[in-house]
N, C-alpha and C positions, 0 to 999 in steps of 0.2 A: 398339414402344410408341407409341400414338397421342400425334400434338403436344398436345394441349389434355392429359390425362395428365398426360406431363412437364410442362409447366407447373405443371398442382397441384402436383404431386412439389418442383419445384423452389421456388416457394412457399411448399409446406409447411417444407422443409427452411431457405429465408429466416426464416421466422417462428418457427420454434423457434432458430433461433440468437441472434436478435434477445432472444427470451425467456430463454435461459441468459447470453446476455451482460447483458441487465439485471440479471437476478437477483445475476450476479456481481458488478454494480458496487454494488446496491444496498448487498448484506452487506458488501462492502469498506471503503465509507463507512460504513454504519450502525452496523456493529460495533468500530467506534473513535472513541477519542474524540478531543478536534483537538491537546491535549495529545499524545498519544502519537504520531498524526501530522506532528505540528511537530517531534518529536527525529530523526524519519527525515530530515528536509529540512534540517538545519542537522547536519554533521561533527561529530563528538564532538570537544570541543575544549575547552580550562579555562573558556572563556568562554558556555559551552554554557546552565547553567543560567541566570546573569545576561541573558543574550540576550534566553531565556526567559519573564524576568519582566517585559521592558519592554515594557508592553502597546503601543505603537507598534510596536516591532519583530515581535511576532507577529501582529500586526495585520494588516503588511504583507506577511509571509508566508503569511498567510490568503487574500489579496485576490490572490498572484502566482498562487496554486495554483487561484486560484475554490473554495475551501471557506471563505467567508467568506457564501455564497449557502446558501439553504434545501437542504437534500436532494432532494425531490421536487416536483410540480408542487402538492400539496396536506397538510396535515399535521393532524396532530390534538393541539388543548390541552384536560386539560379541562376548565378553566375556560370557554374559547371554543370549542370545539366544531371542528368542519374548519372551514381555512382553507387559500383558495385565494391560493397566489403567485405566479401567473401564469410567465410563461417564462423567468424571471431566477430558474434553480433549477440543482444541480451535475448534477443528471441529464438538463435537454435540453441543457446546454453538453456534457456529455459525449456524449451521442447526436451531435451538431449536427456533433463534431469527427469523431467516426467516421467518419461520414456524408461528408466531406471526408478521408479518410484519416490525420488525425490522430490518433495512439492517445496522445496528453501526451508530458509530461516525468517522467524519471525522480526519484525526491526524492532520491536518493544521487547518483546524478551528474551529474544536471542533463542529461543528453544526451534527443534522440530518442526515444522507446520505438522507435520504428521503426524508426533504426538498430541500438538493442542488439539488436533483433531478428534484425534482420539477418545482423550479426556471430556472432551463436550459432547460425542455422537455416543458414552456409556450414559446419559443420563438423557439425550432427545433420542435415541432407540425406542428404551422403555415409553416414552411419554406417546411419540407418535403412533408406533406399530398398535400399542393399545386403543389409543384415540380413533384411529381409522377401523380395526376390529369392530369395537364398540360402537361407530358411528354408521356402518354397513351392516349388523346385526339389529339395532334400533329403525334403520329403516327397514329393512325387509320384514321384522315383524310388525311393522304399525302398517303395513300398507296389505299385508298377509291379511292379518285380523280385523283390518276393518274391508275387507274387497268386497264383501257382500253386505254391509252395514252403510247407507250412503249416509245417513245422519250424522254417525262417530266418524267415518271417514272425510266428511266436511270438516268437520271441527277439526279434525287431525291437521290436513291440509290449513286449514288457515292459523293454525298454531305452527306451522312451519314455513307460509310465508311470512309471517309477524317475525318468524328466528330470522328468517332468511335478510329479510330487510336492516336489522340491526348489526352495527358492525363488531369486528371481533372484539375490539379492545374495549367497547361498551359492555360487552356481556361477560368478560374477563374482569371487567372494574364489578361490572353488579355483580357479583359471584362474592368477591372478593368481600364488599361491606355486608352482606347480606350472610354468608357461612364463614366469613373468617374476621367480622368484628365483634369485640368484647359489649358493645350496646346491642348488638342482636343475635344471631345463631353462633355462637366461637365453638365453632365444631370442628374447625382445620385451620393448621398456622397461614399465618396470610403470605410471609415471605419463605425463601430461601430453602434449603435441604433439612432444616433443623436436625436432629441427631443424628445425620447419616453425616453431617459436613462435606465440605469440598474438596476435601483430603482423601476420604473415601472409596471406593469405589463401589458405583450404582448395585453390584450384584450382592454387596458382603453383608445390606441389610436390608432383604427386600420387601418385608412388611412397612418396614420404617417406609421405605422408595414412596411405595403403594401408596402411602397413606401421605406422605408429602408431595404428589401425583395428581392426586384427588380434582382437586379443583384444576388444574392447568388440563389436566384429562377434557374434565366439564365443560371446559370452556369450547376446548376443539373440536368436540362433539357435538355440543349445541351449534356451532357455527359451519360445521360441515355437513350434519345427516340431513338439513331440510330441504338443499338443492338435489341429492339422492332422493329423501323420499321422494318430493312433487311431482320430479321426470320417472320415475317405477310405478307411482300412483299411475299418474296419465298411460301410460302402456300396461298397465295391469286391467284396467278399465277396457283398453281397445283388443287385449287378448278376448276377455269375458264378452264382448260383445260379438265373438266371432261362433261359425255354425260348431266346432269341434267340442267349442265349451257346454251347449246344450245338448251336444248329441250323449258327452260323459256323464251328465246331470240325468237325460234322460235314462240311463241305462241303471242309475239307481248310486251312482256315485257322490260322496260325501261332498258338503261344499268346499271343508280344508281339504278334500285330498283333490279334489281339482282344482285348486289356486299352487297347492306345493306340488304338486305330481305334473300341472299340465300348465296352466296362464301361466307361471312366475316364472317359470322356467323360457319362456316364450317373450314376457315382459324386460326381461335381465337384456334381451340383446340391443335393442336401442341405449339402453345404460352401462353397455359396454366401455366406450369411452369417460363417461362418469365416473365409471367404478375406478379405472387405471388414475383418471387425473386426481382420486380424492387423497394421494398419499403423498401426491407431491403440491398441494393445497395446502395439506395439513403440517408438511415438512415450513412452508412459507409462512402459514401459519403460526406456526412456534416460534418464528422473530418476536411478535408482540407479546407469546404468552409469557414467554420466556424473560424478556425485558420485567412484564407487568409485575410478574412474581418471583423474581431474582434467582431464577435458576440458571448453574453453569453448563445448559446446553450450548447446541448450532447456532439456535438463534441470539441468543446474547453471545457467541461468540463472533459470529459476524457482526451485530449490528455493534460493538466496543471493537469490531476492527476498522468500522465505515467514521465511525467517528474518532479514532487514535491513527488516522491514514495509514494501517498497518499491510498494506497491498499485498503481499504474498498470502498471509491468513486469510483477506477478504475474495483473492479471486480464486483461494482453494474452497471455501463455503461457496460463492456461488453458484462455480464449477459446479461441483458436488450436487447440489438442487436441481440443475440443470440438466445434469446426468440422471438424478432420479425420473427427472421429469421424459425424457430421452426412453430409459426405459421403460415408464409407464407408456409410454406409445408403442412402442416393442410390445411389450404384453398384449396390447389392445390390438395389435393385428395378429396373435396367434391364437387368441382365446374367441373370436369372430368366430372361425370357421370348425372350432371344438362344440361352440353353443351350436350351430347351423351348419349343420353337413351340405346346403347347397349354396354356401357361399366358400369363394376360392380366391384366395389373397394371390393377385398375381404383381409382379415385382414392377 
């Protein structure tokens, strides 16, 4: 891919994120009001609503947060028509902070966003990057090993639309009574970090991780590799049917080295997009796994920020997804034209 290219590419890919994260901040602020926003920032507490009422005191919690400023750089009354209020507004303070790597304060705990960040993407790193390995490794070799076997490769195939049809949090629940109940397989705790606790950090014990891992792994791999496999299946099948694959058969070449040496290689390019979207599936994914089995990733951290209206920490998580998702399409136009020298990404 030509430099000037990537550049648009990359660009392009700045500018739309830029654009979903405005949008995200805007509706965040826009669609509440500062009442409901001031109960998130003060602990429920007997003294909660009295607080409340003393207009100094919310005042001053207005002015801590900068939601005491205009929304945007311009508004409409209609009495008066647009009015412009120049750069003293919560949307270039919040761009401003970005822009400087500050992503705020949380209103529940007053901490970092950046850190709670932090603390939740050491324990959804490990969970996803493995899941998607694991779940891209399971399909190339079931679709590998069965390419010339159409009997086991049916059966495969229909063992992965049966996964594909079932939703996650069903196959997260059946994992769960099935290998992590004491009436049937207790082979893996059902909840939480067990001896690594939350205290922790994911790397200081990484057998213990692994193994408290286990099933949340399980889950996102059974719920991701069967849309992979079925679309590799289907293009593995229509490489082998083409004149190149008989003519390397013919020459005396082995069935596996022409499915890994010549089809799969040929099959991967229609599942090129596939491949890129499966890591930010799996990222959206880990909402439910994460909820189901009380791990303190991404995804229980945003979904306890969508339900404690904590807006800073939820529109830095969704941001974040977004951006993954953002660059998985960035990848998906530079890895085209590395699989097929005769295609040429032009801007």
């Amino acid at each position: 891919m030509p430099g000037l290219v990537l550049l648009r590419h990359l660009l392009r890919t700045v500018g739309s994120a830029w654009l979903i994260l405005s949008v995200l901040f805007l509706l965040s602020r826009g669609a509440t009001d500062q009442r409901s926003l001031l109960q998130t920032m003060v602990e429920s507490s007997a003294r909660l609503g009295s607080l409340l009422e003393q207009p100094a005191v919310s005042q001053q919690l207005l002015q801590r947060y900068g939601l005491d400023a205009p929304l945007f750089y311009v508004s409409w009354q209609p009495a008066t028509g647009w009015y412009w209020h120049g750069f003293h507004n919560q949307y270039h303070t919040w761009l401003t902070q970005l822009l400087q790597g500050n992503l705020g304060t949380s209103y529940r705990s007053e901490e970092p966003v950046l850190v709670l960040l932090g603390q939740a993407l050491q324990y959804t790193l490990p969970l996803t990057m493995l899941a998607a390995t694991l779940s891209i490794a399971l399909a190339l070799y079931l679709v590998a090993a069965t390419g010339y076997r159409p009997i086991v490769s049916n059966w495969v195939m229909s063992m992965a639309h049966t996964l594909q049809s079932i939703p996650l949090f069903l196959l997260a629940l059946g994992l769960l009574l099935l290998l992590a109940n004491p009436d049937a397989l207790n082979w893996f705790p059902a909840f939480g970090l067990g001896p690594t606790g939350p205290t922790s950090t994911s790397w200081s014990h990484p057998q213990a991780l692994l193994y408290q891992l286990t099933l949340p792994t399980l889950s996102l791999v059974l719920g991701s590799f069967p849309a992979l496999a079925i679309q590799l299946n289907g293009s593995l099948h229509q490489e082998l049917a083409r004149p190149y694959v008989a003519t390397a058969r013919a020459k005396g070449t082995s069935q596996g080295r022409t499915i890994w040496r010549h089809a799969l290689r040929n099959a991967l390019l229609p599942t090129v997009t596939l491949l890129t979207e499966l890591l930010p599936s799996i990222v959206a994914g880990s909402v439910v796994v994460e909820v189901i089995f009380a791990l303190p990733g991404m995804g229980r951290l945003i979904a306890d920020a969508a339900v404690q209206q904590d807006y800073p920490v939820l529109l830095a998580g969704v941001g974040l997804v977004a951006i993954v998702r953002l660059l998985a399409q960035l990848l998906a136009d530079i890895l085209y034209p590395l699989l097929d020298p005769r295609i040429r990404i032009t801007a």
